[in-house]
C-alpha positions in Angstrom: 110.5 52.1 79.1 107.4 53.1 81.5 105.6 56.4 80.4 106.6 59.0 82.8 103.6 61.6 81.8 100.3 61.1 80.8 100.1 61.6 76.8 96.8 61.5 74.4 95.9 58.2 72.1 97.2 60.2 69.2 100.3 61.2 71.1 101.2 57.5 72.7 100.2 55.7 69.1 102.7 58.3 66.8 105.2 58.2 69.2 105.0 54.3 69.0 105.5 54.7 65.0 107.9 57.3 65.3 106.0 59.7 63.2 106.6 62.9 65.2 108.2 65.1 62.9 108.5 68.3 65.1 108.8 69.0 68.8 109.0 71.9 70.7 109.6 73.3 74.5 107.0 75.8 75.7 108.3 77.7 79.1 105.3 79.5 80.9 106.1 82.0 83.6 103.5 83.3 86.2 104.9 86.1 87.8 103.7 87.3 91.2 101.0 90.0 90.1 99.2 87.3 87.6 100.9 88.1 84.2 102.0 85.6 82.3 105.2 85.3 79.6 105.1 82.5 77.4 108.1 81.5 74.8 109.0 78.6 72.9 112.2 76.5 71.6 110.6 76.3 68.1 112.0 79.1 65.8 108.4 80.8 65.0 105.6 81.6 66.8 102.9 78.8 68.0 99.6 79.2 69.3 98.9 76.4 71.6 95.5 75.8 73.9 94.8 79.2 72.5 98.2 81.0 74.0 100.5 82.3 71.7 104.3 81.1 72.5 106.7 83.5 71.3 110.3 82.3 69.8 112.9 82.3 72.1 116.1 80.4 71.5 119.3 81.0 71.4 118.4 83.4 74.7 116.7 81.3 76.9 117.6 77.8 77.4 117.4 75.1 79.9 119.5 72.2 81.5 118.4 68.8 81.9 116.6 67.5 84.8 116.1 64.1 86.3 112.7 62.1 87.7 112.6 60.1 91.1 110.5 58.1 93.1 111.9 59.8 96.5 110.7 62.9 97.7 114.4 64.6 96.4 113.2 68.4 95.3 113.8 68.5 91.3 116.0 71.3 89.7 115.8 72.6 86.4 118.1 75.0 85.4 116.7 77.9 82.9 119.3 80.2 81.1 118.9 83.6 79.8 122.3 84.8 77.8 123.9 87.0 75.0 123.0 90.9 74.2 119.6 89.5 73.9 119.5 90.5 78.3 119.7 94.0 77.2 116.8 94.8 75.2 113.7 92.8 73.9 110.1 93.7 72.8 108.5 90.1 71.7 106.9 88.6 74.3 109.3 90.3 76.9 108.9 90.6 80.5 107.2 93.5 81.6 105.6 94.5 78.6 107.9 96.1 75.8 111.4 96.2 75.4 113.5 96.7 78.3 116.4 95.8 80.5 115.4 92.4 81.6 118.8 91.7 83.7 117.8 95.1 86.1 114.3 94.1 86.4 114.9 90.0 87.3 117.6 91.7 89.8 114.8 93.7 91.5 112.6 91.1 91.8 110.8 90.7 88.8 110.9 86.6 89.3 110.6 86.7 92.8 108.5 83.6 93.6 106.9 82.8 89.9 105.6 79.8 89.1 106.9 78.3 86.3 106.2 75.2 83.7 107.7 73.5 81.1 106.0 71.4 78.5 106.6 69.9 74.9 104.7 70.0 72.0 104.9 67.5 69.4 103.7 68.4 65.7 103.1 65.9 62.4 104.0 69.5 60.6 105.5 72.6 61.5 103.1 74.8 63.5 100.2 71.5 63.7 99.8 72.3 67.6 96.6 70.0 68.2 96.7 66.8 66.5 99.7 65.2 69.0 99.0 68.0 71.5 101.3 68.6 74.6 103.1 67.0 77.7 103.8 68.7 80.9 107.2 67.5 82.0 108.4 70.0 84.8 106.4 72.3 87.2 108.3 74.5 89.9 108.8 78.1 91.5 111.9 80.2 90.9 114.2 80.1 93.5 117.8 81.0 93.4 118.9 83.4 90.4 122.8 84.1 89.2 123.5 86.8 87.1 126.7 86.7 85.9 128.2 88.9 82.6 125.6 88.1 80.0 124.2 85.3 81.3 122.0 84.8 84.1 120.9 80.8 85.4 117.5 80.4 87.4 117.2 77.6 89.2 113.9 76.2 89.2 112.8 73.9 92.0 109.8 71.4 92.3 107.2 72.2 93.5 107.1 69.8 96.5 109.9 71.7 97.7 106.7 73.8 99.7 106.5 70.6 102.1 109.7 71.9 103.4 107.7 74.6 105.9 109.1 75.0 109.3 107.0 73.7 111.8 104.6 74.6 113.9 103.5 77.3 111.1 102.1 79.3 113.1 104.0 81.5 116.0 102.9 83.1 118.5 103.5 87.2 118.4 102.4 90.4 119.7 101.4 90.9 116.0 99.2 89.1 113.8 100.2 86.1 112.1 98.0 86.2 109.1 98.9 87.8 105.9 96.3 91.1 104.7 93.1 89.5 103.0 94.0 86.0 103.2 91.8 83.5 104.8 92.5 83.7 108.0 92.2 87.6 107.9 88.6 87.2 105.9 88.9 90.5 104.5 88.2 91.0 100.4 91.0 92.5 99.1 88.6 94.4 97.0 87.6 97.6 99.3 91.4 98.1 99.8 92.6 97.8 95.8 92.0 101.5 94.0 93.3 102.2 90.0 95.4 105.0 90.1 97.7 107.3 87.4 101.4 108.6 87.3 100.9 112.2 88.2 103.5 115.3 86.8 104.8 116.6 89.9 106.7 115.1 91.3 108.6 114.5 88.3 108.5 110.6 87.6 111.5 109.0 88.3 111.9 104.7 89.1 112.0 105.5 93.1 109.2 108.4 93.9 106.2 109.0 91.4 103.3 111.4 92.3 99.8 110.5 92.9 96.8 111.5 94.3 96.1 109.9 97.4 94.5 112.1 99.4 93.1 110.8 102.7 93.9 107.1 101.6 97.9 107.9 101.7 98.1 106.3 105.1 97.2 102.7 104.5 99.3 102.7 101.0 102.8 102.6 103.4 103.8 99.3 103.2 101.3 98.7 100.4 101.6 97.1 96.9 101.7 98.7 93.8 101.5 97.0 90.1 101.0 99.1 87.0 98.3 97.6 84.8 99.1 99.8 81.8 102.2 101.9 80.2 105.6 100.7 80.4 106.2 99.3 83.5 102.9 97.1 82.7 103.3 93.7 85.1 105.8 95.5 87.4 105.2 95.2 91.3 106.9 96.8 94.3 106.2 97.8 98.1 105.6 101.3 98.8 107.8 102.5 101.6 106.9 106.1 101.9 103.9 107.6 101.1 102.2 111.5 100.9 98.8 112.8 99.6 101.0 113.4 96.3 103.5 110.8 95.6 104.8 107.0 96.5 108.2 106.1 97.0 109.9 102.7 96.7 112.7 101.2 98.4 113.6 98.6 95.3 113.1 100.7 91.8 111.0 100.1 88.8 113.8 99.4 85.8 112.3 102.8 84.5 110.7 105.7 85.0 107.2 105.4 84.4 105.3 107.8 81.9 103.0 110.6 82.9 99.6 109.4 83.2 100.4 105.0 83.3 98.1 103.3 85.3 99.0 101.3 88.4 96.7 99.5 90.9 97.3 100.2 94.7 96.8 97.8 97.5 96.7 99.3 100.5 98.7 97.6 104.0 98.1 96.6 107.9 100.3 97.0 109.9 99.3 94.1 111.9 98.5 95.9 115.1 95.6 95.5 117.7 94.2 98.4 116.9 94.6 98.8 113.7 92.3 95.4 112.9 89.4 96.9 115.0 89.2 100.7 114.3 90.5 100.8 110.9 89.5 97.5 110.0 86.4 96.9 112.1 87.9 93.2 112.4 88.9 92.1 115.9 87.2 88.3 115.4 89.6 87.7 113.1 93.2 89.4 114.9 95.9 86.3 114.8 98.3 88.2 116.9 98.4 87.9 120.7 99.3 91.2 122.2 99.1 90.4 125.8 102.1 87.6 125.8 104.8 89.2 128.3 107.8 90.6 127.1 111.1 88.7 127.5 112.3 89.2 130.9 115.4 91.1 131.4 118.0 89.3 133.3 119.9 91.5 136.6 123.3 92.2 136.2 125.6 91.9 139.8 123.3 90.5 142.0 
């Protein structure tokens, strides 16, 4: 049988001689803001490539998936199940225990990258002498949550050839997405640290904040908390004030007086926003002068 994935001389020779004595799944999820849960099949802990993998079976699971030489998008099936969905701490998305089902149903997956390897051991926790082989890499799509178990479906990642063409329209309003490459702007001067004020009293929707003069921009904005509970969460501001932020999707919890959450501010993608706010005209994809649609007369 041909070798599917590339494996080390140590791996290809004890796999030949049938001396693997352990092997173990590692799932690695890369959620939207950059942080990164990683869990394993093997019933303890394993620290491999530096990365500590924290047990995770009989809660998360996966189905099998199947390699071909077409251009057919791959599925894999992952499975999270049993009270396990209500309340975790080790290695648990979004930093401590809480309730993973609300925060996966508010987007807490919501484009992640994910990968699945194997690790193959001569004894129990021996992560380097075989090493590991990366058998599936994707991006979350679809998500089911139904009773205590809830199946995401995992899709290959050459399912991002199937972009509509042309990919870029022509609109009033720019095309390009705030501090990308085509806008050219660092994301930098536009990203502030701030913290969860007392009034208005936190709750998962509306948390205050001092904003002062930059309360404009943060509408449509982005905020992730970098520290206290909701560590790793993101959402899009929909309101904002000089002293607090409101959300249209909520955080799974309140946060706590004083967490830290980083800020980055919006555009609304207008002509003049790009050159007075922005001082960045060269760089506007939008094309405000195309005509409107023309109406059509009614009884003539």
């Amino acid at each position: 049988m041909p070798v599917l994935r590339p494996a080390g001389g140590a791996l290809t020779a004890a796999l030949a001689a049938g001396n693997i004595a352990y092997m173990a799944d590692l799932f690695t999820f890369t959620i939207l803001s950059g942080h990164v849960y990683r869990f394993t099949s093997f019933d303890t802990q394993l620290l491999v490539a530096g990365n500590l993998y924290g047990p995770c079976l009989p809660w998360l699971s996966r189905g099998p998936w199947r390699v071909t030489n077409t251009m057919e998008v791959p599925t894999l099936e992952v499975y999270l199940q049993d009270n396990r969905l209500t309340s975790f701490s080790t290695g648990g998305f979004g930093g401590g225990a809480a309730n993973i089902k609300g925060q996966i149903q508010n987007g807490l997956l919501d484009g992640a990258a994910f990968t699945l390897s194997r690790v193959f051991m001569p004894t129990a926790g021996d992560t380097t002498t075989y090493g590991t082989v990366d058998l599936f890499f994707g991006v979350v799509g679809q998500i089911n949550i139904l009773g205590g178990k809830c199946t995401i479906k995992i899709k290959g990642k050459n399912n991002l050839l199937a972009s509509m063409a042309p990919r870029d329209v022509y609109q009033p309003s720019c095309r390009h997405t705030f501090c990308d490459s085509g806008c050219g702007l660092s994301p930098v001067p536009f990203t502030a640290n701030h913290t969860v004020q007392a009034s208005p009293s936190p709750t998962p929707s509306v948390f205050g904040w001092t904003g002062g003069g930059t309360f404009a921009l943060a509408k449509g904005g982005t905020v992730t908390f970098i520290g206290g509970v909701l560590q790793g969460e993101t959402r899009g501001v929909i309101d904002a004030t000089a002293t607090a932020l409101t959300f249209a999707i909520p955080f799974t919890q309140a946060p706590g007086i004083g967490d830290t959450f980083s800020l980055f501010q919006a555009c609304d993608k207008t002509l003049n926003t790009c050159n007075v706010t922005f001082n960045n005209l060269i760089n506007y994809g939008g094309f405000p002068y195309i005509p409107p649609p023309a109406s059509t007369a009614v009884g003539q």
